[in-house]
PDB file with one MODEL, atoms N, CA, C and O in Angstrom:
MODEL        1
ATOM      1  N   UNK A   1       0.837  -1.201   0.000  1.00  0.00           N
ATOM      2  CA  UNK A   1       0.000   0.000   0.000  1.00  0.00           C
ATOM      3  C   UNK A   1       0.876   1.257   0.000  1.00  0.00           C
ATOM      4  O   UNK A   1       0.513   2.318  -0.506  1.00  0.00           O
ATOM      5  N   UNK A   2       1.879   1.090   0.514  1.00  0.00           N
ATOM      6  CA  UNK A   2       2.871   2.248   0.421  1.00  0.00           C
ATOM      7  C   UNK A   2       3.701   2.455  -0.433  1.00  0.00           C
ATOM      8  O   UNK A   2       4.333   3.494  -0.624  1.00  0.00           O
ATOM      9  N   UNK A   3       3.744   1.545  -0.959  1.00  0.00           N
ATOM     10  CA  UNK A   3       4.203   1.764  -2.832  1.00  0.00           C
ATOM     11  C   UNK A   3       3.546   2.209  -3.686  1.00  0.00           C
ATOM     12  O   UNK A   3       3.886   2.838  -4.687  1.00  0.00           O
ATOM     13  N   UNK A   4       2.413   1.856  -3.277  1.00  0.00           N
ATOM     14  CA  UNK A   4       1.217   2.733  -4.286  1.00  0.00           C
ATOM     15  C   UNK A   4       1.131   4.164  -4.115  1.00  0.00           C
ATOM     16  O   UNK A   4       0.930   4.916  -5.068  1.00  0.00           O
ATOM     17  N   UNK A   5       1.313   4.652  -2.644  1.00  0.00           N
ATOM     18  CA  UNK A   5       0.691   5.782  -2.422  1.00  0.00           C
ATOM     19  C   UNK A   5       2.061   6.359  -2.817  1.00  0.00           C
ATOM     20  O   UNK A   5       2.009   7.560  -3.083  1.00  0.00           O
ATOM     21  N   UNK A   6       3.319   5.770  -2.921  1.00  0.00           N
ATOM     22  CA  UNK A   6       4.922   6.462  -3.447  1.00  0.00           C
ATOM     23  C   UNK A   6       4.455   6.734  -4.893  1.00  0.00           C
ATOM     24  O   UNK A   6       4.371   7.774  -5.546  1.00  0.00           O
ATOM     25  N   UNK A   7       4.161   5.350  -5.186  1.00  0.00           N
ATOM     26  CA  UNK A   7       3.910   5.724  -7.145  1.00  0.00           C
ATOM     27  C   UNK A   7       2.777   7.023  -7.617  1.00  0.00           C
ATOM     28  O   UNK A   7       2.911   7.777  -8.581  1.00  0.00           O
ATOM     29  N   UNK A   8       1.853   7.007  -6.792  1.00  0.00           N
ATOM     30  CA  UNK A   8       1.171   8.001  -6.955  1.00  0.00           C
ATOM     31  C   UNK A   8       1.736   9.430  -7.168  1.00  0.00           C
ATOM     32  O   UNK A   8       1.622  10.234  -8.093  1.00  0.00           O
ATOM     33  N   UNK A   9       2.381   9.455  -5.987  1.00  0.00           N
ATOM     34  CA  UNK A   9       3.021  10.946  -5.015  1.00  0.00           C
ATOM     35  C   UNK A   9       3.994  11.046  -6.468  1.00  0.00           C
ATOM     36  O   UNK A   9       3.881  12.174  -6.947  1.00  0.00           O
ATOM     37  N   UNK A  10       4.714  10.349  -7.103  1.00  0.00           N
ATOM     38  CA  UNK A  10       5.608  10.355  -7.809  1.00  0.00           C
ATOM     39  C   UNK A  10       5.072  10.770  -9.364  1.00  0.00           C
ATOM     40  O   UNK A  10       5.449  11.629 -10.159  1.00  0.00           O
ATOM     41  N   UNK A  11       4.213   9.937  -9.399  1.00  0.00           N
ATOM     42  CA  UNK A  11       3.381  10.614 -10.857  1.00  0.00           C
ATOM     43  C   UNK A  11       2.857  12.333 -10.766  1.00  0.00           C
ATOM     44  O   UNK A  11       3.123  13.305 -11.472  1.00  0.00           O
ATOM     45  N   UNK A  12       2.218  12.198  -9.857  1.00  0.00           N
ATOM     46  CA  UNK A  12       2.013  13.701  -9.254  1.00  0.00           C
ATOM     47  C   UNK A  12       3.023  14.740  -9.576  1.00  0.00           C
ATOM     48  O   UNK A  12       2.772  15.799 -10.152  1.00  0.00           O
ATOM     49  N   UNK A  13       4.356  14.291  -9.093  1.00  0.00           N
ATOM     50  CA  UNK A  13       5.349  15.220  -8.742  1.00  0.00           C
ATOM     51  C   UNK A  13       5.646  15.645 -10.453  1.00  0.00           C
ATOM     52  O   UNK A  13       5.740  16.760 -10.965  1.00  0.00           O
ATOM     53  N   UNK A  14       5.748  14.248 -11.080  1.00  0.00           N
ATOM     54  CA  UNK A  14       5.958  14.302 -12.577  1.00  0.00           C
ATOM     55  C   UNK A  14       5.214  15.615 -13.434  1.00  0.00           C
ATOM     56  O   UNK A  14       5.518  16.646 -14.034  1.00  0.00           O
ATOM     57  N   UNK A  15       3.976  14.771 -13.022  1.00  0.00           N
ATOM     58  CA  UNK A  15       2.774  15.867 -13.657  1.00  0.00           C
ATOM     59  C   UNK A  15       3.500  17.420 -13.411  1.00  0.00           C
ATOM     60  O   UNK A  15       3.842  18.175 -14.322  1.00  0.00           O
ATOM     61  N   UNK A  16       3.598  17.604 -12.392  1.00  0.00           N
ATOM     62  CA  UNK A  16       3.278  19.157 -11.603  1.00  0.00           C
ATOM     63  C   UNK A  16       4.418  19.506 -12.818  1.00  0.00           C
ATOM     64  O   UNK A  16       4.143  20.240 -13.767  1.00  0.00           O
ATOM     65  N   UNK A  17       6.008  18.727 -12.595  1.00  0.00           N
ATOM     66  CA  UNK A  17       7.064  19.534 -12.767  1.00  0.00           C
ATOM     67  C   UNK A  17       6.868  19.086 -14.906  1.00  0.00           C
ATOM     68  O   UNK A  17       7.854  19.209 -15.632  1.00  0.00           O
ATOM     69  N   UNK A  18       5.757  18.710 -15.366  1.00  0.00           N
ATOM     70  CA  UNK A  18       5.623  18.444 -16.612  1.00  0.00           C
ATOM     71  C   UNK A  18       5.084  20.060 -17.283  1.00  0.00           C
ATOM     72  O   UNK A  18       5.577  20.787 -18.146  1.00  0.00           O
ATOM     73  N   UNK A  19       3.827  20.178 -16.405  1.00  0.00           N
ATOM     74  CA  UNK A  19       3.050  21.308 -16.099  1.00  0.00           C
ATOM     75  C   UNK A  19       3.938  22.258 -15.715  1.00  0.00           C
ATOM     76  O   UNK A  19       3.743  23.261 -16.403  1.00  0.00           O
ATOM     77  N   UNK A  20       4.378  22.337 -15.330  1.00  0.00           N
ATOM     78  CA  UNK A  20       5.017  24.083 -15.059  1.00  0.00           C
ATOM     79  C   UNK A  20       6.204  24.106 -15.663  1.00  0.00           C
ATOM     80  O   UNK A  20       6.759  25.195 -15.523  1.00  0.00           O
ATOM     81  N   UNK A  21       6.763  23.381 -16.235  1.00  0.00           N
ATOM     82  CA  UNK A  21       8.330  23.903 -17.159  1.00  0.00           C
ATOM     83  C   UNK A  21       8.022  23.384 -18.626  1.00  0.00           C
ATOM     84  O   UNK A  21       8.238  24.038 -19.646  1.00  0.00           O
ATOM     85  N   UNK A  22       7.475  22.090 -18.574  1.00  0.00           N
ATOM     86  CA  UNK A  22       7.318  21.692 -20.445  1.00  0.00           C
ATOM     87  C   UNK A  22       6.239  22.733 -20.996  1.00  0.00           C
ATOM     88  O   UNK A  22       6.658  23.396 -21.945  1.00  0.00           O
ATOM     89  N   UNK A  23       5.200  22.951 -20.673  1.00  0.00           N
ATOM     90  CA  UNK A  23       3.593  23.779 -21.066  1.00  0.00           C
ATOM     91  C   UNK A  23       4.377  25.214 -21.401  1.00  0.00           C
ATOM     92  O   UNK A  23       4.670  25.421 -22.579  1.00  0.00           O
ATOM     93  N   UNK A  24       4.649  25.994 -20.612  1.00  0.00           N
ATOM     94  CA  UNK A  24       5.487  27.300 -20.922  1.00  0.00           C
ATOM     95  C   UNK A  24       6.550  27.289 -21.961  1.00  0.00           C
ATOM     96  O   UNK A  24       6.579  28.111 -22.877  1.00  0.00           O
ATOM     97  N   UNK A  25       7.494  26.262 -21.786  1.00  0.00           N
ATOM     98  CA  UNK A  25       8.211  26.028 -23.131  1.00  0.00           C
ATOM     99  C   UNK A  25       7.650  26.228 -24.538  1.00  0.00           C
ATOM    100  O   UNK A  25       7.861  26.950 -25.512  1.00  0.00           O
ATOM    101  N   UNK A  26       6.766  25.159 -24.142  1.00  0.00           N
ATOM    102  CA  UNK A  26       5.927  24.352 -25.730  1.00  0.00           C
ATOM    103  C   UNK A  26       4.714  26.076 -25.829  1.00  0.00           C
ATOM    104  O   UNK A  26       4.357  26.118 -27.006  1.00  0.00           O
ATOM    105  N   UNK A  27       4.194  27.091 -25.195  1.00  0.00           N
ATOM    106  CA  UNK A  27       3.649  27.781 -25.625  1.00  0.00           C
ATOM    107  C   UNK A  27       5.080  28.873 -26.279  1.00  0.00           C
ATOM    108  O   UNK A  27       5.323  29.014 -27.478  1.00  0.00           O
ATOM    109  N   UNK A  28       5.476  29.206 -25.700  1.00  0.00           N
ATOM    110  CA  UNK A  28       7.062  29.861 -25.869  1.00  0.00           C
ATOM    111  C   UNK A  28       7.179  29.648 -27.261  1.00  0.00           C
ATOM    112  O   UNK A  28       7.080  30.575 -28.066  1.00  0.00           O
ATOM    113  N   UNK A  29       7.461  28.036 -27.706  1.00  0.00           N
ATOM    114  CA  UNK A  29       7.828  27.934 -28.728  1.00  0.00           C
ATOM    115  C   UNK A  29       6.974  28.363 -30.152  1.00  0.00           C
ATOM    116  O   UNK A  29       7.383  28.852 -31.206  1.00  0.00           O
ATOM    117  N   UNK A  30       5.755  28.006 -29.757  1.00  0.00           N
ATOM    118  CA  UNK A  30       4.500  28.282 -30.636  1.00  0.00           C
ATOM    119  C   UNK A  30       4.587  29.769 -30.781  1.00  0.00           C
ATOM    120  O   UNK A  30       4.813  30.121 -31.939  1.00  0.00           O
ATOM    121  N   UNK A  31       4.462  30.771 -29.867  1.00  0.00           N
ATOM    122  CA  UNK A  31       4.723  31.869 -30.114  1.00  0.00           C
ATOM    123  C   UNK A  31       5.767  32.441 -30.783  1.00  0.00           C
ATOM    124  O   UNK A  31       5.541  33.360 -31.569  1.00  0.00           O
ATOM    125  N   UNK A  32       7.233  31.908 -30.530  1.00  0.00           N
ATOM    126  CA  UNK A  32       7.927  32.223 -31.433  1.00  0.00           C
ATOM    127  C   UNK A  32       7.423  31.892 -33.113  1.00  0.00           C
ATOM    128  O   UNK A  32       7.252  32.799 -33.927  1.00  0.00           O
ATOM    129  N   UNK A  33       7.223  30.354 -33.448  1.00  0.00           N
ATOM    130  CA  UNK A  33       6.639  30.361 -34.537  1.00  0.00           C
ATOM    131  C   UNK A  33       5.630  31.128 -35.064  1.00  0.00           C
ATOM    132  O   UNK A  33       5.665  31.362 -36.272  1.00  0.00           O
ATOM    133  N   UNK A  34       4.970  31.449 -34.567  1.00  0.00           N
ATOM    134  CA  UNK A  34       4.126  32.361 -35.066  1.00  0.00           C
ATOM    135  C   UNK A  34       4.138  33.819 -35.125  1.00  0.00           C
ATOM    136  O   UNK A  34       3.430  34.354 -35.978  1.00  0.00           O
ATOM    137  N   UNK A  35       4.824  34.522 -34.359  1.00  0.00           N
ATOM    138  CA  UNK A  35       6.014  35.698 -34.651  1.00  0.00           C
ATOM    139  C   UNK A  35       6.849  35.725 -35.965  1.00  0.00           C
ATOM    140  O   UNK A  35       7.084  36.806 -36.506  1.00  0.00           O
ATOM    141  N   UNK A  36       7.381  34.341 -36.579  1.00  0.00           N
ATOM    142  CA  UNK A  36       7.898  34.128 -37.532  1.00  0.00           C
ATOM    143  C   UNK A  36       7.553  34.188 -38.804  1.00  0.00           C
ATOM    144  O   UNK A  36       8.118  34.515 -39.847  1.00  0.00           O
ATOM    145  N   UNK A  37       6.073  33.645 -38.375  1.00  0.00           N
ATOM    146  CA  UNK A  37       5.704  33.015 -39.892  1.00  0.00           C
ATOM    147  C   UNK A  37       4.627  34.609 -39.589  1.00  0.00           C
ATOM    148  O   UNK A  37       3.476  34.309 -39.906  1.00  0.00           O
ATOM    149  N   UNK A  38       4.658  35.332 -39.352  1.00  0.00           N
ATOM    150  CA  UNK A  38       4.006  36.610 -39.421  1.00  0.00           C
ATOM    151  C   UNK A  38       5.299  37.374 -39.854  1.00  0.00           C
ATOM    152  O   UNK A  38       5.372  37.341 -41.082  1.00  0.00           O
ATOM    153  N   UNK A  39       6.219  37.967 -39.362  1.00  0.00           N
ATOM    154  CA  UNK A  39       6.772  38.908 -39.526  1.00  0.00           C
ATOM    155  C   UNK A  39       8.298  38.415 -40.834  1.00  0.00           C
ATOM    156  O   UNK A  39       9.336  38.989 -41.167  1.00  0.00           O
ATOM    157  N   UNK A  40       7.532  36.870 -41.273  1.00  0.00           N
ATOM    158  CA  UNK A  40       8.633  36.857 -42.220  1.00  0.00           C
ATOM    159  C   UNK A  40       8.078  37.128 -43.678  1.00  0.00           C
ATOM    160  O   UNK A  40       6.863  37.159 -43.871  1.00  0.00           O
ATOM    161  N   UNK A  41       8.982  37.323 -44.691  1.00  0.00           N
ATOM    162  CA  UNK A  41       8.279  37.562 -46.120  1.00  0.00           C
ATOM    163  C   UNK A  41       7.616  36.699 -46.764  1.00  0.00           C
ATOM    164  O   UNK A  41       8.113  35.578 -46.871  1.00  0.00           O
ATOM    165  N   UNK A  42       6.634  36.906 -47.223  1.00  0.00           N
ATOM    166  CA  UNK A  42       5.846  35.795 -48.143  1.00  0.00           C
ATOM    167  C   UNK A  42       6.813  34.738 -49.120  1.00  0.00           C
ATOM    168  O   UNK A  42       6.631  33.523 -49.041  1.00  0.00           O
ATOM    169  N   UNK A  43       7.898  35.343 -50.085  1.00  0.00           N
ATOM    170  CA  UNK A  43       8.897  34.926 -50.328  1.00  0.00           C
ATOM    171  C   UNK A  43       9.734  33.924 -49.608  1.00  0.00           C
ATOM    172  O   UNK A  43      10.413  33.041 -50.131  1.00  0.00           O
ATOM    173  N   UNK A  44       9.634  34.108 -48.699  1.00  0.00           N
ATOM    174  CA  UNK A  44      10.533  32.812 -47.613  1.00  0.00           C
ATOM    175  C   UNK A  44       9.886  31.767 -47.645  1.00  0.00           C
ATOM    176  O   UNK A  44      10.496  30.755 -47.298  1.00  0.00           O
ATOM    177  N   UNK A  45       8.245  31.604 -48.123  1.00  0.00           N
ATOM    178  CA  UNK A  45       7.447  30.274 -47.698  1.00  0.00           C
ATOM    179  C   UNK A  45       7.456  29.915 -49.270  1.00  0.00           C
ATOM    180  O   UNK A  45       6.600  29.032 -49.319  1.00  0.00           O
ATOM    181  N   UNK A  46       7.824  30.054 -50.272  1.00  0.00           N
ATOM    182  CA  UNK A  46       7.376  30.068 -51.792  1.00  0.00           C
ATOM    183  C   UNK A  46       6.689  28.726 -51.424  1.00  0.00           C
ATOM    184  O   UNK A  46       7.013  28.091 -50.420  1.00  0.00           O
ATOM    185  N   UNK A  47       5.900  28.401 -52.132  1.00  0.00           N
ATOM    186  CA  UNK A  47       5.417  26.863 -52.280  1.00  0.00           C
ATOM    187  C   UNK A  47       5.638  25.970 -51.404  1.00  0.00           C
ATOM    188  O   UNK A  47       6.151  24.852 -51.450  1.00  0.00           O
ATOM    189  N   UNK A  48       4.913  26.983 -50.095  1.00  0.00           N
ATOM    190  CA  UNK A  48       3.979  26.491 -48.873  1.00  0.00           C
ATOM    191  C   UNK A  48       3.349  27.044 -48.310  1.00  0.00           C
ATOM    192  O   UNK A  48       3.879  28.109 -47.994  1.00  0.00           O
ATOM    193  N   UNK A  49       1.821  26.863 -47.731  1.00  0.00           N
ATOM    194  CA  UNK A  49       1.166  27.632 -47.148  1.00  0.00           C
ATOM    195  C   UNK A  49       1.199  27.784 -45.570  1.00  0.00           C
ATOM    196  O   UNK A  49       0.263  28.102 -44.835  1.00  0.00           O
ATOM    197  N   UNK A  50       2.304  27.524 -45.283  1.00  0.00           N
ATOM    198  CA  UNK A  50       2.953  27.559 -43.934  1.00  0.00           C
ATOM    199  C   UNK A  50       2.913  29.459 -43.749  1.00  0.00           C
ATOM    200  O   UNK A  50       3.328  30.226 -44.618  1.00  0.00           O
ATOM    201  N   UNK A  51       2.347  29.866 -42.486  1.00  0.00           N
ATOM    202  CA  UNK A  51       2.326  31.214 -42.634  1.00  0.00           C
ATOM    203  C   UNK A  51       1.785  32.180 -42.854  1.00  0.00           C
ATOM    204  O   UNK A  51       2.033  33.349 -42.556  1.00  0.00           O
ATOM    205  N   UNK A  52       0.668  31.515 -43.634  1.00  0.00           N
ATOM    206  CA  UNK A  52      -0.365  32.479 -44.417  1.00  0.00           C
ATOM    207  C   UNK A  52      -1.604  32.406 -44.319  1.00  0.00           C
ATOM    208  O   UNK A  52      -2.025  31.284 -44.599  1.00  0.00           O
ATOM    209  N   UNK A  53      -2.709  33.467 -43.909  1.00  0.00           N
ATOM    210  CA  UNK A  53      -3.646  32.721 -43.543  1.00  0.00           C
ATOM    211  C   UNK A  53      -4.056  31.763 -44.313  1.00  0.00           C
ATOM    212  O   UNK A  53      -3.430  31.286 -45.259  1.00  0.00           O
ATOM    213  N   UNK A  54      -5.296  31.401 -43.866  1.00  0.00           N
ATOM    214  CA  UNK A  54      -6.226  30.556 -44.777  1.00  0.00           C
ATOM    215  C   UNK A  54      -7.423  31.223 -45.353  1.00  0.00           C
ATOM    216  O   UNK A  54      -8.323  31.712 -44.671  1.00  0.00           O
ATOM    217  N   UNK A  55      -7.380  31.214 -46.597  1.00  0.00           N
ATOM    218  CA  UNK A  55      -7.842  31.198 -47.994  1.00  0.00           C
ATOM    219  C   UNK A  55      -9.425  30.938 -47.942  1.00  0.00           C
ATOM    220  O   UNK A  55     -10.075  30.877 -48.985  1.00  0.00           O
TER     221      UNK A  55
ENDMDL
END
């Protein structure tokens, strides 16, 4: 029973420290991309619609 309630406590801890450093990253990163594909030239994407709205 006290292995369980360790494995628990431990997934938990996972979660929390998944949640507060990976989530901020991974929005971080999205924002940069999208800073990018806004403020870069249409020319940079030639023949892709990466960037641009939708049509």
């Amino acid at each position: 029973m006290r292995a369980r309630t360790l494995l628990i406590q431990l997934c938990l801890a996972a979660a929390t420290i998944t949640i507060t450093f990976a989530l901020p990253i991974e929005l971080d990163a999205q924002a940069v991309r999208l800073s990018l594909a806004r403020y870069t030239p249409p020319a940079a994407h030639s023949g892709s619609s990466y960037g641009k709205p939708p049509s």
